[in-house]
Every structure is written in structure tokens, then in C-alpha cells.
matplotlib code that plots the C-alpha trace (Angstrom):
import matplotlib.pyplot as plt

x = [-16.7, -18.3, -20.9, -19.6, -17.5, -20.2, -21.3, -18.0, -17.6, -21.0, -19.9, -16.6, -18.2, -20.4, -18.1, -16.6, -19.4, -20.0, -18.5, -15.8, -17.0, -17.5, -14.8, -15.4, -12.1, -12.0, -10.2, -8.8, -7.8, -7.7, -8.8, -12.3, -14.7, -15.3, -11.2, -9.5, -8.4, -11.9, -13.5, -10.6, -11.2, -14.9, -14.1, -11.4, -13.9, -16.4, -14.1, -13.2, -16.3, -17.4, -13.7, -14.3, -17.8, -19.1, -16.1, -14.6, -16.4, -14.4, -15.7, -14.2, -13.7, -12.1, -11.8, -9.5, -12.1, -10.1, -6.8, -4.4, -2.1, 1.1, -1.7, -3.2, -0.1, 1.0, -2.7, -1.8, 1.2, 0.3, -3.0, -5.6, -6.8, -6.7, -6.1, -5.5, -4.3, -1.8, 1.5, 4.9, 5.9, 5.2, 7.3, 10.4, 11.2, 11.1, 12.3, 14.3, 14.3, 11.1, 12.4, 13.1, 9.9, 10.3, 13.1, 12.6, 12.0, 13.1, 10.2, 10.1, 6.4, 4.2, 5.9, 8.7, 7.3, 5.3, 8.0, 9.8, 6.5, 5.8, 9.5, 11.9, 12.7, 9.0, 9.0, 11.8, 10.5, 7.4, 9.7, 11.2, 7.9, 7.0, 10.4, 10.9, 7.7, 5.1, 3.1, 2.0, 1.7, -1.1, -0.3, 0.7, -1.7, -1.3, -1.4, -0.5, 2.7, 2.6, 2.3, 2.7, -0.7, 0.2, -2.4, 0.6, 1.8, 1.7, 4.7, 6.8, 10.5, 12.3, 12.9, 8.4, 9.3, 11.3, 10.0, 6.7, 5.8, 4.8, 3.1, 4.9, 5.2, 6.4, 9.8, 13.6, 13.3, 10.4, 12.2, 15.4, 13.8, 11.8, 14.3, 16.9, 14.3, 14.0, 10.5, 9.8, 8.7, 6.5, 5.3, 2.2, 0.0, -2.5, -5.9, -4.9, -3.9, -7.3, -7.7, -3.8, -4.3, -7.5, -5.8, -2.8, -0.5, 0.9, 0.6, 1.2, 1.0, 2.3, -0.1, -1.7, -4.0, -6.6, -5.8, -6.1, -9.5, -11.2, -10.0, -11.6, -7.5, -9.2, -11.2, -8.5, -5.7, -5.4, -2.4, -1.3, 2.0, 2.6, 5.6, 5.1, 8.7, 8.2, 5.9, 5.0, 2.7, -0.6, 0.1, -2.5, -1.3, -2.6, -1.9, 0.2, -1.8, -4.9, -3.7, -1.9, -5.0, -6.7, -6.3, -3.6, -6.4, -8.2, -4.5, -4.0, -7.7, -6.9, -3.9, -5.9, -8.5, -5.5, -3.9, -7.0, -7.9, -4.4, -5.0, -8.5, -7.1, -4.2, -6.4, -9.3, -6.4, -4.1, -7.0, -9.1, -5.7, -6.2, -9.7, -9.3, -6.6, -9.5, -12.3, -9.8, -9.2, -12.7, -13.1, -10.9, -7.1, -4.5, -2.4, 0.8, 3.3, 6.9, 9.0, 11.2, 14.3, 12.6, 12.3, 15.9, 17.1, 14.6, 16.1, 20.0, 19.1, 17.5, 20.5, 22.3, 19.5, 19.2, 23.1, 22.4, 20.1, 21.8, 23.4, 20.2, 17.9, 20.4, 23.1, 21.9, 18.4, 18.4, 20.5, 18.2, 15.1, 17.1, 17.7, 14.1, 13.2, 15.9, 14.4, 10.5, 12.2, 10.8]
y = [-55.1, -56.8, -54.7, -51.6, -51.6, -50.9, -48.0, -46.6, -47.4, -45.4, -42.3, -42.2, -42.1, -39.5, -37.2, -37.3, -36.4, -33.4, -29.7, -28.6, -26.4, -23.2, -20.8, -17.2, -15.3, -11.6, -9.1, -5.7, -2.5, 1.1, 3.7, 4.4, 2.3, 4.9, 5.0, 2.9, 0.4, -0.1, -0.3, -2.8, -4.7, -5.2, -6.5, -8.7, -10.3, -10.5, -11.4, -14.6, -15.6, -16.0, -17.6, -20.0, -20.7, -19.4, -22.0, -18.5, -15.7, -12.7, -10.5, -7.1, -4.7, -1.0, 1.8, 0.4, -1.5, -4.1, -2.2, 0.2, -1.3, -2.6, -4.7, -5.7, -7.3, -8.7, -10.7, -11.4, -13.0, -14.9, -15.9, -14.5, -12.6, -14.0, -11.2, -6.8, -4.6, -2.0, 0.1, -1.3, 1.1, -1.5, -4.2, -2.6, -3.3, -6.9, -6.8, -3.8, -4.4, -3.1, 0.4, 0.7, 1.9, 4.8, 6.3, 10.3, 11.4, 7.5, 7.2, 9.8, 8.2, 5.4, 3.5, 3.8, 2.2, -0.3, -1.5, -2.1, -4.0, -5.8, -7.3, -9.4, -6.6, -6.8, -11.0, -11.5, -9.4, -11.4, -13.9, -12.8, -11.7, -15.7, -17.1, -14.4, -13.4, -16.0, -13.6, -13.9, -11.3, -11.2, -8.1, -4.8, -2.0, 1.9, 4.4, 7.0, 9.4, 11.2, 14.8, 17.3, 19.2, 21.6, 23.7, 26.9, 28.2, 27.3, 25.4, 26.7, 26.2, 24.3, 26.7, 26.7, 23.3, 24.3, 23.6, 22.1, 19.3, 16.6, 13.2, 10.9, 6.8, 5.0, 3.8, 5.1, 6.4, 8.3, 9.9, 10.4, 12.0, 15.2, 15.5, 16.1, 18.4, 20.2, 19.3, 17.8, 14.7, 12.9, 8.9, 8.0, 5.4, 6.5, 5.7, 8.0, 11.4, 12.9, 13.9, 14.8, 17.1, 18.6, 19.1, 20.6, 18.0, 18.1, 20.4, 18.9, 15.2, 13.7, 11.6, 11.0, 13.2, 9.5, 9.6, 13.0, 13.3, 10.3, 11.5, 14.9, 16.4, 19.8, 20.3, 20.5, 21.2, 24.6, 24.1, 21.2, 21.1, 19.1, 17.6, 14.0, 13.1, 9.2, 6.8, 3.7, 1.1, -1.0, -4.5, -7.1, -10.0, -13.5, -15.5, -17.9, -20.3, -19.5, -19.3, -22.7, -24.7, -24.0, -26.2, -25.6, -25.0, -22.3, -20.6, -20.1, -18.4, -16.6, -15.1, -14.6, -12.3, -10.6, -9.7, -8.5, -6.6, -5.0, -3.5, -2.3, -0.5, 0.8, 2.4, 3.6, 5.3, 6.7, 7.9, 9.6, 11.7, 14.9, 14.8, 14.5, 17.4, 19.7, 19.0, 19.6, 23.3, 23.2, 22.4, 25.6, 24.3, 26.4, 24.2, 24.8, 23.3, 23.9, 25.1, 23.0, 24.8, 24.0, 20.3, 20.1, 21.8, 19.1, 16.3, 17.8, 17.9, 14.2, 12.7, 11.6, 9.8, 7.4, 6.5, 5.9, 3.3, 1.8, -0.7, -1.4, -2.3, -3.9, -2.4, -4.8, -4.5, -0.6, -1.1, -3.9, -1.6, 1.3, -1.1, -1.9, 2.1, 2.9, -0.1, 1.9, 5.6, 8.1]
z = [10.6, 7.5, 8.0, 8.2, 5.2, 2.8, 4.7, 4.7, 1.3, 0.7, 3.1, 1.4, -2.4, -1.3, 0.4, -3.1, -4.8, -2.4, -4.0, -1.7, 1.3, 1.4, 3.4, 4.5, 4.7, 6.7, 4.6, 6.2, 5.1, 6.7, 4.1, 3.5, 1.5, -1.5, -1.6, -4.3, -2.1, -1.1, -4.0, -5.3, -1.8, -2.8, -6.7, -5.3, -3.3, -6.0, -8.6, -5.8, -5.1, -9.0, -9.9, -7.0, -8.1, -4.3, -2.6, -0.8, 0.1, 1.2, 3.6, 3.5, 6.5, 5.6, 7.3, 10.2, 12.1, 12.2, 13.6, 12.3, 9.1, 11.5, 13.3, 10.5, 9.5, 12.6, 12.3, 8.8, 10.0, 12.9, 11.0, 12.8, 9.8, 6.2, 3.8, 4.2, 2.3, 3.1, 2.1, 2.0, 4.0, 7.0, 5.6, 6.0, 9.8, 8.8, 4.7, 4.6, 1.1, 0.6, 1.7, -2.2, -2.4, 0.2, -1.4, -1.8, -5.9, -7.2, -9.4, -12.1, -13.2, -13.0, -16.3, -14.0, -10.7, -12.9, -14.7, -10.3, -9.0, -12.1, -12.6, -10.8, -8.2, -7.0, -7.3, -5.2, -2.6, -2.7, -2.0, 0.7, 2.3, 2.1, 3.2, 6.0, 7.5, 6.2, 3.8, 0.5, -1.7, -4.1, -6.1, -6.1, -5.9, -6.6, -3.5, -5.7, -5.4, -1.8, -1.4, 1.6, 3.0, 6.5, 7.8, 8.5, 4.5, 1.1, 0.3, -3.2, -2.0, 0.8, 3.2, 3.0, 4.9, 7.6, 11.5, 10.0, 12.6, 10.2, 10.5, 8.7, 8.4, 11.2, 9.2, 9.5, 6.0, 6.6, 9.5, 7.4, 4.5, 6.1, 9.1, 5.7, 4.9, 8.0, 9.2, 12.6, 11.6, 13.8, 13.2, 14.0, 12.5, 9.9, 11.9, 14.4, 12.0, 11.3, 15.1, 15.4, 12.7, 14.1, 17.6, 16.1, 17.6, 14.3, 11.5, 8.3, 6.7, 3.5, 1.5, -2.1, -2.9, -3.2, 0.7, 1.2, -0.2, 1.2, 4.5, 4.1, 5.0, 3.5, 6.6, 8.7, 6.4, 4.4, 2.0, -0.6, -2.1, -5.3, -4.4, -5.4, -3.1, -2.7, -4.2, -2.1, -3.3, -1.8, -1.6, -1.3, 1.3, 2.4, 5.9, 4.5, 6.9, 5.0, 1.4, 2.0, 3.4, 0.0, -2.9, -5.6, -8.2, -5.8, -5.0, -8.8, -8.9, -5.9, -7.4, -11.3, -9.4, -7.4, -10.5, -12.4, -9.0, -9.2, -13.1, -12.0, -8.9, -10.6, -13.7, -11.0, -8.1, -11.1, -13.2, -10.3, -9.2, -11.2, -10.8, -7.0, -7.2, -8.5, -5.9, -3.0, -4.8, -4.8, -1.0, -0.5, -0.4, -2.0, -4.2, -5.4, -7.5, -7.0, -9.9, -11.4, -9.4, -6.3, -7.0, -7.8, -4.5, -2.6, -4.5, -4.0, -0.2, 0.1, -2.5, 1.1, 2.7, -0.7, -0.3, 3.3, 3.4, 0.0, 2.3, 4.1, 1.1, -1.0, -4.0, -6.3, -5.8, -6.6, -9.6, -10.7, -10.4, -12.3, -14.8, -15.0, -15.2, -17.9, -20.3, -20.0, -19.8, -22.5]

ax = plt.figure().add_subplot(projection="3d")
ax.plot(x, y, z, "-o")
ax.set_aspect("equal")
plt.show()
């Protein structure tokens, strides 16, 4: 035993003096690799690798190779996969918080929705994403403020809407919003909407115009409707079993690149809309933008479906982010 004690005296210092390993964490997203989520998902990781000085390497996977955004998440959560990005439109079955961002014509602009992720309305659902399902949240991300393409008409009033068989997010709001509006909604998860739209299974969708393009919609979509109804953010989450096995000082850089990856994918998806808006007119879609009348009407007609799920997501929570909008409003 004499003996060995100087060896283990020796193995421990130089364990010591060894840099920590190096990880490789899988990150997952569904839109394509020239959308802004993917170009985001690639600075994260290089913003990560060069905080960590090369400890964590991120390998990034877009496109939905790695499964549609509800299984992403349900790998996120049972730690199969370490990091994905995706809407919060899939939290809501298990935060129904979150829900406040589905909520038709809440966000009048992006000071507005900023002012709602970046305060304590956004933190304490962060919270609750920990505490209930074993996520952390990174950051929040844009995805833009959805609009409605259909391959039937153009779209100028409400009645325009009536009958259309949209796809829309798997989520009760979703289905109470454009069944208020008179559509045919139709969930389905986003991977599978491309062919569905080709087939003519269903005739319309309702997207960002970021999604719409990267997706090439125009090819099998003829009309786009300016409607900009509900704005639901990206949100960049961690296993909780991954993000807890790392050290506290390789959390806090973790979270430093999230944040700066979150301000670089905000500017690059909010600052590529209009430009996007043109090359889809460009690709042969009629755009229209609904008069001012005709917005009212749609937001007169969805009023209901926000008192409905008031309940659901929390009184204090929506007064908190109103609160949050009036102290930015112009």
C-alpha cells in the first residue's frame, strides 16, 4: 500500500493538470440550414466552442433529420439529445403558459414582443420550463410574425378565409383561432406540410414569410396574405441532464453565447423579412395586404378565443406582459 501511494499521489496531480475533456453535444432544429434558425444554430455552436476554448463542440443537425419539433423535444427532455431549437408553440400541452405567445393580433410589433421575452413574463416561463418539464431555456429567438399563403384566392377580407383547409400547429389555440375564422384547420407537424401542400390535402398554411421562403411555399402555394395574426417565438433549449453535467463556469458561457446568438438571430430573421417578402413576389405570389378595416373585423372575430384561454395561460401573466408592451408602446 506504501507503495502505491505515491503513484496515486502522482495520477491524481496529473489528472489535475490535464484541461477538462472535450464534449460533443448534438443540436436539432427542423428549418433549413440557409434559414435564420440555421444560420443562428451554426454561430451558437461556433460562438461555444471559442468561449469554451474547444471544451464543447456542438454539432448541429437542421432540416428535421433528427425528427419533427414535438420529438425533438420529447429527446430534449428525456435527454437523448442535448440541445434543438424550436417554436413555443410545442410547449404549451405541458406549460400552458406559454400559449401567451399564440394569441391572435397580441403583438402590435417587435418592441412589443421584445419587451414579453426579454422580461419577467419570459423568465418565469423559463422557470417553469426547468421546474415542470426539465428544459432549460437558453434564449429566445425570432420566428417572425406568421402569415397565411393558400393556393385557392387572394386573401383581402375575412370572408377570403372562409372553407380554406389550413395547416396549422398542432395546439388548441391554433385550432381555436382559424376555426373562429372559419377555415378548416388541420394540424400537422411542420416536416410533413411541404408534400401536404403539394398533394392538396390541404390548401393553405400560416407561417413567416422566413419559413415560407426557405421552404420554397411559392412552388406550391399561389397567394400570401399579410396578415401578421400571431407571433410565436424560437426558443433555444438544453437537456437539463446535459446542461447540468457541465461545470458552473461552462453553464454561464453556455448561456453568454445563447444570448449573443439570440441578438444575432433576431437582427438577421427581422431584418431579412421585407427582403424575403419581395423575392416571393418575384417567384410569382400575389401578395396582398389587408386594409386596415379588414384587420379590425379579423381581430373583432378572434377577441373571444383570447378571453377563452385567459384562464388557461394565466390573468396575471397576460396583464404582466401588457404591462411590459404599454412601458415600450410608441
Amino acid at each position: 500500500m506504501k507503495k502505491l501511494l505515491p503513484l496515486l499521489a502522482l495520477a491524481g496531480a496529473l489528472a489535475m493538470s490535464l484541461p477538462a475533456m472535450a464534449q460533443t453535444a448534438r443540436l436539432g432544429y427542423v428549418p433549413t440550414e440557409d434559414h435564420p434558425v440555421g444560420k443562428a444554430s451554426v454561430f451558437f455552436a461556433e460562438k461555444v466552442k471559442e468561449k469554451t476554448g474547444g471544451r464543447i463542440t456542438i454539432e448541429t443537425f437542421g432540416n428535421g433529420v433528427l425528427g419533427s419539433e414535438p420529438q425533438l423535444q420529447s429527446s430534449i427532455q428525456g435527454g437523448f439529445l442535448d440541445v434543438m431549437v424550436g417554436p413555443t408553440s410545442n410547449l404549451v400541452g405541458s406549460v400552458p403558459g406559454y400559449l401567451i405567445f399564440d394569441l391572435p393580433f397580441f403583438y402590435k410589433d417587435f418592441a412589443a414582443v421584445d419587451a414579453v421575452m426579454d422580461g419577467d413574463v419570459g423568465k418565469e416561463l423559463f422557470d417553469r420550463l426547468d421546474s415542470e418539464l426539465g428544459i432549460v431555456g437558453l434564449a429566445y429567438m425570432d420566428n417572425g410574425f406568421r402569415h397565411i399563403t393558400n393556393a385557392v384566392r387572394p386573401i383581402n377580407t375575412i370572408d377570403d378565409l372562409n372553407g380554406l383547409k389550413i395547416r396549422v400547429i398542432p395546439n388548441p389555440l391554433f385550432l381555436a383561432t382559424f376555426e373562429t375564422l372559419g377555415t378548416n384547420p388541420v394540424p400537422l407537424p411542420y416536416p410533413e406540410l411541404f408534400n401536404a401542400l403539394e398533394s392538396g390535402a390541404v390548401e393553405a398554411q400560416e407561417t413567416p414569410v422566413g419559413l415560407i421562403h426557405a421552404s420554397r411555399f411559392y412552388e406550391v402555394q399561389d397567394h400570401l396574405a399579410l396578415t401578421g395574426h400571431v407571433y410565436t417565438p424560437f426558443v433555444l433549449l438544453a437537456s437539463k441532464k446535459w446542461f447540468g453535467a457541465l461545470s458552473a463556469e461552462d453553464q454561464a458561457l453556455v448561456l453568454e453565447a445563447a444570448q449573443e446568438t439570440a441578438v444575432y438571430q433576431r437582427d438577421l430573421s427581422r431584418n431579412d423579412a421585407d427582403r424575403l417578402t419581395g423575392l416571393l413576389e418575384e417567384e410569382g405570389m400575389e401578395v396582398t395586404r389587408p386594409s386596415e378595416e379588414a384587420m379590425n373585423a379579423l381581430r373583432e372575430r378572434v377577441a373571444p378565443v383570447v378571453d377563452q384561454f385567459t384562464d388557461q395561460i394565466g390573468a396575471d401573466l397576460i396583464e404582466r406582459a401588457r404591462a411590459a408592451m404599454d412601458a415600450v408602446a410608441n
